[in-house]
KEKE-3310 file (N, C-alpha, C; in steps of 0.2 Angstrom, whole numbers, plus 5000, padded with zeros to 4 digits):
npx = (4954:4971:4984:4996:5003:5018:5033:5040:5057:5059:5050:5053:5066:5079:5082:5091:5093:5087:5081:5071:5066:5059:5051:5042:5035:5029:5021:5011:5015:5020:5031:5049:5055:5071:5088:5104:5111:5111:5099:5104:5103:5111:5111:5097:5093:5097:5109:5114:5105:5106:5097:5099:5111:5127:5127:5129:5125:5129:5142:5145:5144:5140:5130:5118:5116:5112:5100:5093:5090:5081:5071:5067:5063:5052:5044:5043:5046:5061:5051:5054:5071:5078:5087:5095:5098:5096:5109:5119:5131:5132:5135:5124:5129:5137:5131:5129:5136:5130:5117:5118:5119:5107:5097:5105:5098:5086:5076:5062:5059:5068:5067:5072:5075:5076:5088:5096:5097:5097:5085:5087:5099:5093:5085:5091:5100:5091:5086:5097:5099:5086:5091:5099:5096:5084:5091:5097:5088:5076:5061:5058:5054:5049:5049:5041:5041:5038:5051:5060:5066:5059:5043:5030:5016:5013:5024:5034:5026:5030:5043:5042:5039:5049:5059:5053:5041:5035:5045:5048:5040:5029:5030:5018:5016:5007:5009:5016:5011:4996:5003:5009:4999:4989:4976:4962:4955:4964:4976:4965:4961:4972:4981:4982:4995:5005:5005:5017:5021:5016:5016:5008:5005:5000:4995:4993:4985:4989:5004:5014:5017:5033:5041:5052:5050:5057:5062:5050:5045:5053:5055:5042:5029:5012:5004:4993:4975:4975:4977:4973:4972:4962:4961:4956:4948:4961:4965:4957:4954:4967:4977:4972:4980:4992:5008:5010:5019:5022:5025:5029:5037:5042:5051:5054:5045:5050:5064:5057:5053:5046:5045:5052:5045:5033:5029:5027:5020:5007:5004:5002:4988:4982:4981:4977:4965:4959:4958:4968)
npy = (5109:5105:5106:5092:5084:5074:5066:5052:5044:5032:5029:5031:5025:5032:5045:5057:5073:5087:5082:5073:5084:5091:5082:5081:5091:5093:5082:5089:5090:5092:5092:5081:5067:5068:5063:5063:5053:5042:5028:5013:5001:4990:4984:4982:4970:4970:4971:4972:4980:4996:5010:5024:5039:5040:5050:5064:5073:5078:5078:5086:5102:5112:5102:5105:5119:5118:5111:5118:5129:5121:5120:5131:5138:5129:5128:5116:5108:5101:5090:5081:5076:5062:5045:5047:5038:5031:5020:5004:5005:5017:5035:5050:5060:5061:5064:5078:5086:5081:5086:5100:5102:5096:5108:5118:5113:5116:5110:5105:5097:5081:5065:5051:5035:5019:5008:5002:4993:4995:5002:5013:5020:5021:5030:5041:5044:5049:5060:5068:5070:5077:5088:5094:5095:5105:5114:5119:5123:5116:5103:5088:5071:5056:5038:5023:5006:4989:4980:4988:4997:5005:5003:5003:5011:5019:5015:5024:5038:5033:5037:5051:5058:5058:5063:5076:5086:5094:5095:5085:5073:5062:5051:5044:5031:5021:5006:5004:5007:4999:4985:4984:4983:4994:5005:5013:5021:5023:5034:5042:5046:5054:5069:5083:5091:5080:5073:5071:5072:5061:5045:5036:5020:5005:4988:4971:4966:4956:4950:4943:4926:4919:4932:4943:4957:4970:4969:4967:4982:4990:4985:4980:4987:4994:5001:5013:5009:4998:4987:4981:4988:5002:5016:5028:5030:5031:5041:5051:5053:5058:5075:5088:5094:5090:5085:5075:5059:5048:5034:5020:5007:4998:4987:4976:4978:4990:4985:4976:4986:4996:5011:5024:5037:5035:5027:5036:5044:5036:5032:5044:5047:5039:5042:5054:5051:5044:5054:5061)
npz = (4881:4889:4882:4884:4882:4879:4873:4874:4879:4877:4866:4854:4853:4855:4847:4838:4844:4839:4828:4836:4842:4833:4825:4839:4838:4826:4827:4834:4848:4865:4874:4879:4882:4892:4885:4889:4883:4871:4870:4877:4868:4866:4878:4881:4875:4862:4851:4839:4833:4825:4823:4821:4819:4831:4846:4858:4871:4882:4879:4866:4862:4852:4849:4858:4858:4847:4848:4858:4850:4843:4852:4856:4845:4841:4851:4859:4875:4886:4896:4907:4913:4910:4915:4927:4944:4960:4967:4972:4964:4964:4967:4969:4967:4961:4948:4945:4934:4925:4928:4929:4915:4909:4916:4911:4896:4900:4905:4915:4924:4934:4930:4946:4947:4960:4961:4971:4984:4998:5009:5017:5011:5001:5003:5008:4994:4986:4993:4993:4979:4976:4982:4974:4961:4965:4968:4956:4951:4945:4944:4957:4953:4957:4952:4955:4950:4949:4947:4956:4969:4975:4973:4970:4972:4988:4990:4985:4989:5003:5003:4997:5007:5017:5009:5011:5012:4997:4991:4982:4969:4963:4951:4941:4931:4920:4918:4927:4937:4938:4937:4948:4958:4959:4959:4948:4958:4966:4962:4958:4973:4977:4983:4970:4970:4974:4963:4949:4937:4922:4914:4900:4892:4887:4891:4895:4906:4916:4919:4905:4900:4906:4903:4908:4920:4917:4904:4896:4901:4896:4884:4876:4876:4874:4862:4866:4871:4866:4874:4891:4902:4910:4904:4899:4911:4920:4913:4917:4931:4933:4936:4925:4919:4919:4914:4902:4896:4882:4885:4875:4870:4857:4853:4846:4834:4829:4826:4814:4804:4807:4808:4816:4817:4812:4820:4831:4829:4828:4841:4848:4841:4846:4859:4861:4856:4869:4876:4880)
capx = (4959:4976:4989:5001:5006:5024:5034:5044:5062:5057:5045:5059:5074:5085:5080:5095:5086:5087:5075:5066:5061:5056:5048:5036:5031:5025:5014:5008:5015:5023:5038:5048:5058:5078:5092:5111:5116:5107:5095:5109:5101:5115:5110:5092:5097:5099:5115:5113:5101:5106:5095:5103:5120:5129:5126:5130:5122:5135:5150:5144:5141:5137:5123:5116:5117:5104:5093:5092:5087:5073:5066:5065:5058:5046:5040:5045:5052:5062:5048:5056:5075:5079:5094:5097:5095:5101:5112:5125:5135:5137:5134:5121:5133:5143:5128:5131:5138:5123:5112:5119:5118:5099:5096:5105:5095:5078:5073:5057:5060:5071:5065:5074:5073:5081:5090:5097:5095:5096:5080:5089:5103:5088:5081:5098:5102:5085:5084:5103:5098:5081:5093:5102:5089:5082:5096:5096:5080:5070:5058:5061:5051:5053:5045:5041:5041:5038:5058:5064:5067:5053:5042:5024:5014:5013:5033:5036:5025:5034:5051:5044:5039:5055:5062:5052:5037:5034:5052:5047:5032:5028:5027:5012:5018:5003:5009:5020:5004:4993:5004:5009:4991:4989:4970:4961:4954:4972:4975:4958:4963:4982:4983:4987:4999:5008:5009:5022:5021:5013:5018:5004:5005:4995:5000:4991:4984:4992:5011:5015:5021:5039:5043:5053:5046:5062:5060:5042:5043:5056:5054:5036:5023:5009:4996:4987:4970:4976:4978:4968:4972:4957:4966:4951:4947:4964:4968:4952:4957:4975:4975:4968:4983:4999:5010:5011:5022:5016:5031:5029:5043:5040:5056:5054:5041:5055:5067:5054:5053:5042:5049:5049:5041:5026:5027:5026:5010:5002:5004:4999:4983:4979:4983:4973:4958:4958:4958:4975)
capy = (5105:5108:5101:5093:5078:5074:5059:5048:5043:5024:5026:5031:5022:5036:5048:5062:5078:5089:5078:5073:5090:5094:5078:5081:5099:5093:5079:5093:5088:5101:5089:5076:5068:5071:5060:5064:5050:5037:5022:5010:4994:4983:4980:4978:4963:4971:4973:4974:4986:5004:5016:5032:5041:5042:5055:5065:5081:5079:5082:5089:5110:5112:5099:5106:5125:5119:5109:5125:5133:5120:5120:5139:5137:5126:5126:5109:5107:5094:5090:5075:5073:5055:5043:5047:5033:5029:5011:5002:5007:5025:5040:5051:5067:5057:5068:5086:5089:5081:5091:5106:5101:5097:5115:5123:5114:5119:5103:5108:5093:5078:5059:5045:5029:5019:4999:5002:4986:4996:5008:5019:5023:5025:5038:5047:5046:5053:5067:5073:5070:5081:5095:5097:5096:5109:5119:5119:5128:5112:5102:5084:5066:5049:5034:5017:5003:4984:4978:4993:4998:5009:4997:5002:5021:5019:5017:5031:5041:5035:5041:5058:5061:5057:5067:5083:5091:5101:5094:5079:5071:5056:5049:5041:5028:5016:5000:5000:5007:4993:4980:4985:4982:5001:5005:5020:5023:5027:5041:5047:5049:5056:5075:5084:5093:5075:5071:5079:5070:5054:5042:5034:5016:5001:4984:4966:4969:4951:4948:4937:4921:4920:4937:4947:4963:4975:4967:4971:4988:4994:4984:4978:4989:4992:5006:5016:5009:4992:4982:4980:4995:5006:5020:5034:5031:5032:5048:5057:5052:5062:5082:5090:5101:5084:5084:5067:5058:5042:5031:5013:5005:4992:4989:4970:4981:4992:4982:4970:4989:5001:5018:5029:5042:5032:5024:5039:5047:5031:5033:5052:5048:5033:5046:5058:5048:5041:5061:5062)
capz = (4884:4889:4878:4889:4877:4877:4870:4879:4875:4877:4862:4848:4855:4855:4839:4842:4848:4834:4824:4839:4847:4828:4824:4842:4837:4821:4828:4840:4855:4867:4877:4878:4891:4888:4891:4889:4877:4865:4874:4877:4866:4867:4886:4884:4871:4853:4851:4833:4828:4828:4821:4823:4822:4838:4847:4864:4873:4886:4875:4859:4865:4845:4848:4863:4856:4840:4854:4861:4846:4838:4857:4856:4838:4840:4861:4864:4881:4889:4900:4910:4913:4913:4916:4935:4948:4965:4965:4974:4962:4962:4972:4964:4970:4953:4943:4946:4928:4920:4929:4925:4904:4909:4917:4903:4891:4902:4909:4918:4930:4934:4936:4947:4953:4965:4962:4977:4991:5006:5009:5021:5008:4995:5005:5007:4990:4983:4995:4990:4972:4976:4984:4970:4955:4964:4968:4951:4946:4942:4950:4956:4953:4960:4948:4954:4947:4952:4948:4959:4977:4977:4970:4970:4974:4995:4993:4983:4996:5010:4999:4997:5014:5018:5008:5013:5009:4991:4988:4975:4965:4960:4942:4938:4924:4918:4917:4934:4944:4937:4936:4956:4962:4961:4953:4945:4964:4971:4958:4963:4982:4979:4983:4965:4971:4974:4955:4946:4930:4920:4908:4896:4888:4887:4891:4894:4917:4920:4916:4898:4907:4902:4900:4913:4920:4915:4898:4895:4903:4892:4876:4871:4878:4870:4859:4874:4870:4860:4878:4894:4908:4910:4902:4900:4918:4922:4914:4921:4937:4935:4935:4919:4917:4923:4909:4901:4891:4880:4884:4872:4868:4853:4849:4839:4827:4825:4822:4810:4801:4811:4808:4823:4815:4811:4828:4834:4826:4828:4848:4850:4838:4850:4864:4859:4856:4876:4881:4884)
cpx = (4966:4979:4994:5006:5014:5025:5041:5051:5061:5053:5048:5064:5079:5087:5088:5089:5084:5080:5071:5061:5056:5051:5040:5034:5027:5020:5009:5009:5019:5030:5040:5053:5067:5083:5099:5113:5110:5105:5103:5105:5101:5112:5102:5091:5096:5105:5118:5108:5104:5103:5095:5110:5120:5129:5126:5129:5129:5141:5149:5142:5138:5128:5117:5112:5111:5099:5091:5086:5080:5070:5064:5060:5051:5041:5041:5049:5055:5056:5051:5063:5077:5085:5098:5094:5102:5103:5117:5130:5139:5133:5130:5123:5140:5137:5128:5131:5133:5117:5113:5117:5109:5095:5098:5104:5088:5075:5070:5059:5064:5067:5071:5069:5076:5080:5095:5095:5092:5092:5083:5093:5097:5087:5085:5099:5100:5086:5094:5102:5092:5087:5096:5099:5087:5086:5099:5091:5074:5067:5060:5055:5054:5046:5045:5040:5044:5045:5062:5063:5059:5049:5033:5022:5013:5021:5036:5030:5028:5040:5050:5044:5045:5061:5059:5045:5036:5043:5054:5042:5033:5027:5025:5014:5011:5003:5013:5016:4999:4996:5009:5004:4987:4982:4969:4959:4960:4975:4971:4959:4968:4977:4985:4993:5006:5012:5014:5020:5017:5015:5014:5008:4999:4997:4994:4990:4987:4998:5014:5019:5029:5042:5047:5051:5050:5062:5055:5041:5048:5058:5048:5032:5018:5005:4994:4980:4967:4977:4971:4970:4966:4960:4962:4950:4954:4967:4965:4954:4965:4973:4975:4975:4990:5000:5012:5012:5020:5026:5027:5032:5038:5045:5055:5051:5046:5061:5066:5052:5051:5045:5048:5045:5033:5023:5025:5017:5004:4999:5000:4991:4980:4977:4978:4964:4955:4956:4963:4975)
cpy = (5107:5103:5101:5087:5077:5065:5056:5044:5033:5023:5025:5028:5026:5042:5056:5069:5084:5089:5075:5079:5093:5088:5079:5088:5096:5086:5082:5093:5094:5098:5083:5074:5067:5066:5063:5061:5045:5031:5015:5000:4990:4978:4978:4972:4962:4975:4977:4978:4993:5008:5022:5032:5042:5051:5057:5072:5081:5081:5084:5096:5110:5109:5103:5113:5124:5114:5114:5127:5130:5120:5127:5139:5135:5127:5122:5109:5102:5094:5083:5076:5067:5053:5045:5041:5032:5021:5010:5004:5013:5030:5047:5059:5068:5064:5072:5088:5085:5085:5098:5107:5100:5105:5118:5123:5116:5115:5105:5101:5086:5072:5056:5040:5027:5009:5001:4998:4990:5003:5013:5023:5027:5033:5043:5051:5050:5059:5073:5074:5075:5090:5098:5097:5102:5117:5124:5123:5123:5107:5094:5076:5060:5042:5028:5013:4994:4980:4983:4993:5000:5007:4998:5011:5022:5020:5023:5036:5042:5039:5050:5061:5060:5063:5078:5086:5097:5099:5089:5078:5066:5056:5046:5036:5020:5009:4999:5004:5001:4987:4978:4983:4988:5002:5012:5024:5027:5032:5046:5050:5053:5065:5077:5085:5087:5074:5075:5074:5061:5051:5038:5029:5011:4994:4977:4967:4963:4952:4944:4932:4923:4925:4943:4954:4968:4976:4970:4977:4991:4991:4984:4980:4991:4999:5007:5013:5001:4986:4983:4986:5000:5015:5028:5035:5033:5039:5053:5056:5058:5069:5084:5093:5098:5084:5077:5065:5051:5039:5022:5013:4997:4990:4982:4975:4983:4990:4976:4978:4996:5008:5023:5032:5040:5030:5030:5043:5042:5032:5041:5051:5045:5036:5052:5054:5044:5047:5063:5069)
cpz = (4884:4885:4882:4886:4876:4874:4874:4875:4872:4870:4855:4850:4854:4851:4841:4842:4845:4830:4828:4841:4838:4823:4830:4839:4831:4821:4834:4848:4859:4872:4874:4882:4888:4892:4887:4882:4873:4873:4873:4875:4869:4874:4885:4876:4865:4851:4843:4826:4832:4822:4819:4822:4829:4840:4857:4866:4879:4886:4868:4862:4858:4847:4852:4862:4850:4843:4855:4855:4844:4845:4855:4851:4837:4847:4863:4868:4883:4894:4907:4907:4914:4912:4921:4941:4954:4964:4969:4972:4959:4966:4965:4964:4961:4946:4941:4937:4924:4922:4928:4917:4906:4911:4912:4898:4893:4904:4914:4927:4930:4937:4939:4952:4956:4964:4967:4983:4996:5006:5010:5016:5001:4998:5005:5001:4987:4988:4994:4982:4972:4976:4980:4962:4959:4964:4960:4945:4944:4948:4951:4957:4956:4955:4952:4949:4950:4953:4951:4965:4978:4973:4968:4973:4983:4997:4990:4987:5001:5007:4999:5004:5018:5017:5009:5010:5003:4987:4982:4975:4965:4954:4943:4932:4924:4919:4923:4940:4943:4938:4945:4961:4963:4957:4951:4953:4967:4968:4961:4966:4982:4980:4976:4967:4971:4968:4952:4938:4927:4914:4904:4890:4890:4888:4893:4906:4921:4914:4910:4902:4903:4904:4905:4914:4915:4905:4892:4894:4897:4883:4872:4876:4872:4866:4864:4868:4867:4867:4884:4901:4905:4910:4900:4906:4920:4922:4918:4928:4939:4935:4927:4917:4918:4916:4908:4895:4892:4880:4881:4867:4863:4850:4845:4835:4824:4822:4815:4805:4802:4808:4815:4821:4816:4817:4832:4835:4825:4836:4850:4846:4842:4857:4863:4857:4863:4880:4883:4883)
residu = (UNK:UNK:UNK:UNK:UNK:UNK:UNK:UNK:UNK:UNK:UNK:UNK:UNK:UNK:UNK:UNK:UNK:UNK:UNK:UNK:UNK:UNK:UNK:UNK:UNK:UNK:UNK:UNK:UNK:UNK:UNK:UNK:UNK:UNK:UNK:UNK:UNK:UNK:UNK:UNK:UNK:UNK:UNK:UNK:UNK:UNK:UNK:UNK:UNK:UNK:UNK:UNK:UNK:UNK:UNK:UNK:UNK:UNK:UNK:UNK:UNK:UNK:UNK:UNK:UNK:UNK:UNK:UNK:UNK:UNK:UNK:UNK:UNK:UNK:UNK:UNK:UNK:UNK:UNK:UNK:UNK:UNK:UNK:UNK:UNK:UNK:UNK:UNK:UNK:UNK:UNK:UNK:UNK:UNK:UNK:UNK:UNK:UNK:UNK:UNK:UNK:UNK:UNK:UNK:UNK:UNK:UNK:UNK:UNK:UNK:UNK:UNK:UNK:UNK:UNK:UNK:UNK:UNK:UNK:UNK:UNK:UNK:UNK:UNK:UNK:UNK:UNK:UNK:UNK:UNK:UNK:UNK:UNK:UNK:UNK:UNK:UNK:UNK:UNK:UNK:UNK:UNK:UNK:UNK:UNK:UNK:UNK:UNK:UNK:UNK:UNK:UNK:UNK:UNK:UNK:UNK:UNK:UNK:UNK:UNK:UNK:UNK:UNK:UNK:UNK:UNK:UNK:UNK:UNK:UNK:UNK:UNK:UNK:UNK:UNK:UNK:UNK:UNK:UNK:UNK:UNK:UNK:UNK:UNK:UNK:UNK:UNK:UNK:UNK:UNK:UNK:UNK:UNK:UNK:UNK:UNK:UNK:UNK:UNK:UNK:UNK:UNK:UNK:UNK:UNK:UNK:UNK:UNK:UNK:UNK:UNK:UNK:UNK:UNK:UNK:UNK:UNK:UNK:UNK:UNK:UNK:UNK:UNK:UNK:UNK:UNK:UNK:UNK:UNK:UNK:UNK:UNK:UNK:UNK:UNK:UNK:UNK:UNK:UNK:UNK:UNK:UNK:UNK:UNK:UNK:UNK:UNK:UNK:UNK:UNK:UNK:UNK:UNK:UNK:UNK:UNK:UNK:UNK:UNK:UNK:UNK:UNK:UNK:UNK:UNK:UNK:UNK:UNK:UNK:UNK:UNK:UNK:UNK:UNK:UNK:UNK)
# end
């Protein structure tokens, strides 16, 4: 089996990447998806727990320069850039200088998504964001997810076809294919070539009443295997060989004491026990 396990920045809330990239190689893992600066808590509504020292690949060169090195060290690659998204509020031509620091640290490929209103400007945005991720040397993803423009796996189709043939992938994420109407059938059907990457969690197949979707998605998911998405079926469905990062985010545990660490090698054993 190919080892294609990576870890997701959602699942440690922000570990700086020194002690991540050397944290994944020793639970076997071979990526993990990379972002510029720390999970930004405060906003998703823990203003008071920080975990970590502050930290920044975008204006630390030091930092970035022994990223390098424990990647080199060990084999963990960025496998996923994340922290790009078209919006009202910015022109994603504003990213330039982070995509260069992503390239220079090896970023195999970039995701975004798009909160963006107006489709048309989505598809602009994305296919100037494609041209230049690849300009770059990496390859380029488009994620849906049910709180976003492109909101389900037929609109991230029409977005790539849009943007071009060969010129982006879709990311695969568990819990906003299922909880879209998307099944293990419509994986089946895709083209590989389509996929570019996948995200592995586990989560409850109806919504916790209450609970806002953004909330959910990015603070309390679940153990792959510990909820109800048919998550054997779904991997076997994906390419044997689609690198896939276990993104579950539990952030009450961790802050009721969790340790990332543990959290983490609880997930990969979970992951590994479904065939990932």
């Amino acid at each position: 089996m190919t080892n294609r396990l990576g870890i997701e920045n959602l699942t440690h809330m922000g570990m700086p990447p020194v002690e991540l990239v050397k944290c994944v190689a020793e639970l076997g893992c071979v990526g993990i998806s990379g972002a510029l600066t720390p999970m930004p808590l405060a906003s998703f509504g823990y203003p008071d727990f920080h975990p970590y020292p502050t930290w920044s690949l975008a204006e630390d060169a030091n930092l970035r320069r022994e990223m390098k090195a424990a990647m080199a060290d060990t084999g963990v690659k960025i496998e996923l850039g994340e922290g790009f998204r078209a919006g009202a509020d910015r022109d994603v031509a504003d990213y330039a200088a982070g995509l260069d620091i992503m390239a220079d640290l090896g970023a195999v490929r970039i995701n975004a998504v798009s909160m963006e209103p107006s489709l048309e400007r989505t598809y602009d945005q994305l296919a100037q964001l494609a041209d230049m991720v690849i300009a770059r040397g990496m390859l380029f993803t488009i994620e849906f997810a049910p709180m976003n423009t492109i909101n389900n796996l037929a609109s991230a189709l029409d977005a790539i076809a849009h943007i071009g043939q060969g010129r982006a992938r879709v990311l695969i994420d568990a819990m906003h294919t299922f909880r879209s109407g998307g099944t293990v059938a419509d994986i089946a059907g895709l083209d590989p070539d389509v996929i570019g990457y996948a995200q592995l969690c586990d989560a409850p197949m109806i919504a916790p009443e209450g609970v806002p979707y953004f909330k959910e998605a990015t603070c309390g998911r679940m153990v792959p295997g510990t909820g109800e998405f048919p998550l054997a079926e779904w991997i076997a469905a994906l390419p044997a060989d689609l690198p896939m990062g276990i993104e579950v985010p539990m952030l009450d545990a961790m802050v009721a004491g969790l340790s990332p660490r543990e959290h983490m090698t609880n997930v990969v054993k979970a992951a590994r026990e479904l065939g990932a």
